[in-house]
N, C-alpha and C positions, 0 to 999 in steps of 0.2 A: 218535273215541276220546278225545279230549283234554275235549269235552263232560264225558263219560263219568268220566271219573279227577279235573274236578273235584267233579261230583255226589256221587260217591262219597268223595272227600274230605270235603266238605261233611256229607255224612251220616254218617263214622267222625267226624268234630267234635264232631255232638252227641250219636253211641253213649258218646263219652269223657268229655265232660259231663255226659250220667248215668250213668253208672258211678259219677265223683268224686261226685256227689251223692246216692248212694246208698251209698258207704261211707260218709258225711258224717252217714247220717241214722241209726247205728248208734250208739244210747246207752250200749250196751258195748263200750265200746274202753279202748283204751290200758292205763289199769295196773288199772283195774274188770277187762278181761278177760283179764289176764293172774295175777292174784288170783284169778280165780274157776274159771281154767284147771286153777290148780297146785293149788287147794284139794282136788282128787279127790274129791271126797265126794257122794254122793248126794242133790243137793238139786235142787231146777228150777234153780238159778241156775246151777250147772255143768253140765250138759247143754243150758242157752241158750249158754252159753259157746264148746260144743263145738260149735254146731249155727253159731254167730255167725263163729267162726274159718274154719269150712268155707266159710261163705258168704263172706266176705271174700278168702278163698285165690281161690273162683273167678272173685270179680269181680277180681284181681289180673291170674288166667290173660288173661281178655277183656280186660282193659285194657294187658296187654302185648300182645296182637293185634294192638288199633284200630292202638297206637305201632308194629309192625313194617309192615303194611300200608302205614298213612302214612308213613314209613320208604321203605316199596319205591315206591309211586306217585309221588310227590313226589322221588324219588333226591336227597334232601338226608340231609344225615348228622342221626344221632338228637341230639335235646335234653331234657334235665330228666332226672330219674331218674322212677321210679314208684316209692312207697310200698306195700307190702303189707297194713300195718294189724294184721300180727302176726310174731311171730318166726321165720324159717324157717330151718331146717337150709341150710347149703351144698350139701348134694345135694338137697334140696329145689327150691331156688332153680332149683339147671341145670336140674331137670328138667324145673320149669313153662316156662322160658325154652325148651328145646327143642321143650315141646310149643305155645307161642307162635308160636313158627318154622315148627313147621309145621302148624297153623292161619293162618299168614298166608303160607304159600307156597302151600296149598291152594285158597287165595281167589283168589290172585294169578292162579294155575295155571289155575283155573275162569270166571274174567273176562278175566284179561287176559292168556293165552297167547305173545302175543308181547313181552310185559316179562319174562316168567320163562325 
């Protein structure tokens, strides 16, 4: 098992290494898409906007995953924060965070039954 939990380490590594380099490769960020968020208006550039934030919210959700997983495997306490890459509501926030939790208790639960 131990095999096992570090493979799988090793491979939530580099899930979370593309993840960050694929929010990275997203030319509308920061205040372009936050600009083009609030502009509401019917142009392609706000509807990439709406379509870019979405994508970015989920690769947030997966990349708090990789971190709770490795988290649970690894039983060392969390480090670094993660970045969303847009502005999220506080109930926003709990919510991805809870469905993170349990996206990576599910995992846990499905491999490795006797850590959970």
């Amino acid at each position: 098992e131990e095999a096992a939990v570090k493979a799988d380490l090793l491979a939530l590594a580099g899930l979370h290494d593309a993840i960050r380099t694929a929010k990275e490769r997203y030319s509308m960020r920061d205040e372009k898409l936050v600009e083009s968020l609030v502009a509401r208006d019917s142009t392609p550039r706000h509807y990439a906007a709406i379509l870019v934030a979405s994508e970015l919210r989920t690769l947030y959700l997966y990349e708090l995953g990789v971190k709770f997983v490795r988290v649970k495997l690894s039983k060392e306490e969390p480090s670094g924060g993660i970045l969303c890459g847009i502005h999220l509501s506080k109930e926003d926030e709990t919510r991805l965070r809870a469905q993170a939790e349990q996206l990576a208790q599910a995992f846990i639960n499905i491999r490795y039954p006797c850590i959970s």
